[in-house]
BALOBA-1460 file (C-alpha; in Angstrom, 3 decimals):
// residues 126
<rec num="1" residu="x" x="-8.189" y="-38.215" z="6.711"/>
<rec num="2" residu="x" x="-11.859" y="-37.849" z="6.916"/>
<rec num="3" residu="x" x="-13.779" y="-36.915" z="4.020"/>
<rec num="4" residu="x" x="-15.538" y="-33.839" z="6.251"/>
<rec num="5" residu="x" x="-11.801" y="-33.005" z="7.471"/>
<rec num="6" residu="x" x="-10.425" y="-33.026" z="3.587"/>
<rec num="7" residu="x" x="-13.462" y="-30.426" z="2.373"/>
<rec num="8" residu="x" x="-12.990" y="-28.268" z="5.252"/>
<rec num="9" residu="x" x="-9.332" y="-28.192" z="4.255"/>
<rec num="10" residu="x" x="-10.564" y="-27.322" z="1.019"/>
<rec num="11" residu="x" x="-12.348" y="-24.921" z="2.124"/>
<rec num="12" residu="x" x="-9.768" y="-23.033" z="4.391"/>
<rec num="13" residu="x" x="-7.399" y="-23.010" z="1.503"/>
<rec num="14" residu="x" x="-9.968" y="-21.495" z="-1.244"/>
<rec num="15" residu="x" x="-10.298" y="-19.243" z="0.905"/>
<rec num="16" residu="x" x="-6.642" y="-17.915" z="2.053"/>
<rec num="17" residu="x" x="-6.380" y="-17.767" z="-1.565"/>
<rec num="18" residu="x" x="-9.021" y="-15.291" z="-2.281"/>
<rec num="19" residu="x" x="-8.215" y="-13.276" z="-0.139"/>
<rec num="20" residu="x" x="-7.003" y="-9.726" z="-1.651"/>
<rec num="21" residu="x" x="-3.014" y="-9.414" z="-1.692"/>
<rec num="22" residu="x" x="-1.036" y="-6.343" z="-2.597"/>
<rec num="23" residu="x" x="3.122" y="-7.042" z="-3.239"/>
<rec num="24" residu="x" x="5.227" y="-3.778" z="-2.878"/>
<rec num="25" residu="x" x="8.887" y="-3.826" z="-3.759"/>
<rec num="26" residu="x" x="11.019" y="-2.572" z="-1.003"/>
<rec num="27" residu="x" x="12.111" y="0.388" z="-2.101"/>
<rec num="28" residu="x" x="8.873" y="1.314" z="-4.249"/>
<rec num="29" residu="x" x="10.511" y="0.176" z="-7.552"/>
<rec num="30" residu="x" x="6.898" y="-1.360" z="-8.389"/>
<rec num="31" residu="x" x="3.547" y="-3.314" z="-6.839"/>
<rec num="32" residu="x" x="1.233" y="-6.250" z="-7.966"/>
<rec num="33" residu="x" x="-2.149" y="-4.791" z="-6.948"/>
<rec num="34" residu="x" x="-5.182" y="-7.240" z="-5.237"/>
<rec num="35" residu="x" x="-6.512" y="-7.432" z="-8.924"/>
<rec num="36" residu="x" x="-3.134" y="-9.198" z="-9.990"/>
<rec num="37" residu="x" x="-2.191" y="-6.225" z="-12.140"/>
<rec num="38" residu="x" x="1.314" y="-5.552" z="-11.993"/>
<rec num="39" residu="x" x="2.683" y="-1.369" z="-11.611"/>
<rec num="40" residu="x" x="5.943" y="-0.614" z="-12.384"/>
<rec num="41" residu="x" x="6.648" y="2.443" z="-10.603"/>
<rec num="42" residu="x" x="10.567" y="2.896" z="-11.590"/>
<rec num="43" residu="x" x="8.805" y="6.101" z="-13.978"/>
<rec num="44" residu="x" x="6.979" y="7.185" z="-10.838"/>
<rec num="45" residu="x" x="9.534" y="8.286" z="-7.619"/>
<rec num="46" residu="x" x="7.572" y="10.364" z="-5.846"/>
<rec num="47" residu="x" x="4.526" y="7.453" z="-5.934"/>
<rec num="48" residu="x" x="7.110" y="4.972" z="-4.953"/>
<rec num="49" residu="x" x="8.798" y="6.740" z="-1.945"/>
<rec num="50" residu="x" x="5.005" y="7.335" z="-0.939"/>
<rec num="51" residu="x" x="4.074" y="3.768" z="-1.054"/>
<rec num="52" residu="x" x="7.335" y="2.176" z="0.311"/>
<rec num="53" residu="x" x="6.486" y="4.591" z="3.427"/>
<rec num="54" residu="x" x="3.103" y="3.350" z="3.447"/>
<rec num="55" residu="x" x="4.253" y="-0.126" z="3.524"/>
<rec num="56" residu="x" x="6.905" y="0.104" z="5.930"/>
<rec num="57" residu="x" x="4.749" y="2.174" z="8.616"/>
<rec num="58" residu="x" x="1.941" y="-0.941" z="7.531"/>
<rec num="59" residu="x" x="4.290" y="-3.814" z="9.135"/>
<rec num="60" residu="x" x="5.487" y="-1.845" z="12.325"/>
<rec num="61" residu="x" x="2.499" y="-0.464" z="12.957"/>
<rec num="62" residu="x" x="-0.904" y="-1.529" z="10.692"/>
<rec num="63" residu="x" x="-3.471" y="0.355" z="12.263"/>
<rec num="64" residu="x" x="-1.772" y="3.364" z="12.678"/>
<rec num="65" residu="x" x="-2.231" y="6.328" z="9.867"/>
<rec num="66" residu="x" x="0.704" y="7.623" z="8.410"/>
<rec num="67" residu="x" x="0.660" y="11.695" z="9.364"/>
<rec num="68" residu="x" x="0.769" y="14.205" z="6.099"/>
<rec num="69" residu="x" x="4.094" y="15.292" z="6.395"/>
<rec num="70" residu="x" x="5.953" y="11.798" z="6.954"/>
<rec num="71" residu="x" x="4.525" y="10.888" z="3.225"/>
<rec num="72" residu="x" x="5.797" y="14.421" z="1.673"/>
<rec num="73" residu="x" x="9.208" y="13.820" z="3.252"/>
<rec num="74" residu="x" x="8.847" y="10.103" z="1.741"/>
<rec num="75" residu="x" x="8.045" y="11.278" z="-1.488"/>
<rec num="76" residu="x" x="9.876" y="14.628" z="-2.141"/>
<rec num="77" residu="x" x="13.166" y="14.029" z="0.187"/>
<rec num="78" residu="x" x="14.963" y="16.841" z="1.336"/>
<rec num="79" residu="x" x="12.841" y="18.844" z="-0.367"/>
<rec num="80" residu="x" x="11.693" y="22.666" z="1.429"/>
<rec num="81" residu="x" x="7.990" y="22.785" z="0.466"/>
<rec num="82" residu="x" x="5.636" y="25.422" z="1.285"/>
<rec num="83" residu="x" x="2.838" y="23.559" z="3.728"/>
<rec num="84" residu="x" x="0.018" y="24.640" z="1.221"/>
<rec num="85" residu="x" x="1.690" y="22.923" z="-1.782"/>
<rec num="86" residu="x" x="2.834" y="19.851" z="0.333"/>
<rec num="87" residu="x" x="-0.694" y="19.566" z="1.096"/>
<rec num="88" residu="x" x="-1.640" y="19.650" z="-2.600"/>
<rec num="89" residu="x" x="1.054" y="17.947" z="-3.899"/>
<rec num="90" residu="x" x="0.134" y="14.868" z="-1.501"/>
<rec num="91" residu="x" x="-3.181" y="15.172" z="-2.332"/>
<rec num="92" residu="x" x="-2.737" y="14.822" z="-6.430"/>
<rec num="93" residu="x" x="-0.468" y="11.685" z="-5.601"/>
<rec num="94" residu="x" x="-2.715" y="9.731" z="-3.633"/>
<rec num="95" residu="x" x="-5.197" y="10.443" z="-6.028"/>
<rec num="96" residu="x" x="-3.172" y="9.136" z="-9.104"/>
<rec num="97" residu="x" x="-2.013" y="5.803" z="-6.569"/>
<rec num="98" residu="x" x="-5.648" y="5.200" z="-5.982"/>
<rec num="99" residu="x" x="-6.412" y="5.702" z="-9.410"/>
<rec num="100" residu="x" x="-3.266" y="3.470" z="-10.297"/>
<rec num="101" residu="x" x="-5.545" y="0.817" z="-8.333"/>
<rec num="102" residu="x" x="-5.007" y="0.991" z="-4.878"/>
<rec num="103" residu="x" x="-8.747" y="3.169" z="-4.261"/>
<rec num="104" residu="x" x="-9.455" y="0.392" z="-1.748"/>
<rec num="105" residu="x" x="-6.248" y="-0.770" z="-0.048"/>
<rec num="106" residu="x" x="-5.361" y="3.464" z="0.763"/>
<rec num="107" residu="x" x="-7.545" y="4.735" z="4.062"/>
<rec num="108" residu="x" x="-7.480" y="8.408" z="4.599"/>
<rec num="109" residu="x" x="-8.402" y="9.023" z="8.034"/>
<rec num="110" residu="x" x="-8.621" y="12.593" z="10.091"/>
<rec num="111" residu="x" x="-4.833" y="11.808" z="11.408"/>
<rec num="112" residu="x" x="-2.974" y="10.529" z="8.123"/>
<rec num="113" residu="x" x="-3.319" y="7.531" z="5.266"/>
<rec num="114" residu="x" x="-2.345" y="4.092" z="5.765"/>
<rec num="115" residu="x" x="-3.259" y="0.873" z="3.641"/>
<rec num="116" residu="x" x="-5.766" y="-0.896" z="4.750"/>
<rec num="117" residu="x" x="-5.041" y="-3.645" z="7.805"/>
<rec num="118" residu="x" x="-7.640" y="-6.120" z="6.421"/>
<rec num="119" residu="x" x="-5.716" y="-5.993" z="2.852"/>
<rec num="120" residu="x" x="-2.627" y="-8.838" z="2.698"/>
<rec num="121" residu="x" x="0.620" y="-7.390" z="2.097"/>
<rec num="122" residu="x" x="3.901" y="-8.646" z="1.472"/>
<rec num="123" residu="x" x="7.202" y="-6.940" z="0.802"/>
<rec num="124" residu="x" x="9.738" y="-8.144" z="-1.129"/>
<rec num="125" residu="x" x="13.374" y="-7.569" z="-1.643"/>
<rec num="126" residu="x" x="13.453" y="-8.073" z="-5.504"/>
């Protein structure tokens, strides 16, 4: 191997590495944010059902925004809420995730929230 062909290899791999990663558990038990910071959210079921939704809408479709209501029926299942509180209740928890640490992985756009499709994300089982 060349010495120009091992630095470029160097190179590539510095940089996969830095590139920001966010880990969700499957079923929203908890989440290592880009920063390495890890987030139990076992305490937190609403926030969990919100981001497992996020995550699983993320790998079928990544640059598609999740609509309102598909995130309130994620977080409070089964639940009969009045439109005007779903929307508030959404509201105050995506503004606690983002403030958990996920302000620039979570994209609000006109037609729903998604994570962000240039943010790394992996899901895992455990």
């Amino acid at each position: 191997m060349s010495i120009e062909t091992n630095l470029e290899t160097q190179q590539l791999n510095s940089t996969v590495a830095e590139l920001p990663i966010v880990v969700i558990q499957r079923e929203g038990r908890w989440m290592k944010l880009p920063t390495g910071r890890f987030v139990d959210m076992k305490a937190h079921r609403v926030l969990g059902g919100i981001v497992r939704k996020l995550a699983e809408e993320r790998i079928v479709s990544p640059s598609i925004p999740v609509p309102p209501q598909r995130l309130v029926e994620s977080g409070w299942p089964g639940e009969n809420i009045q439109p005007k509180a779903a929307k508030n209740r959404l509201h105050v928890a995506l503004s606690t995730l983002r403030k958990m640490g996920l302000q620039d992985a979570l994209i609000t756009t006109p037609a729903g929230y998604m994570l962000n499709p240039a943010l790394t994300m992996r899901v895992e089982a455990a």
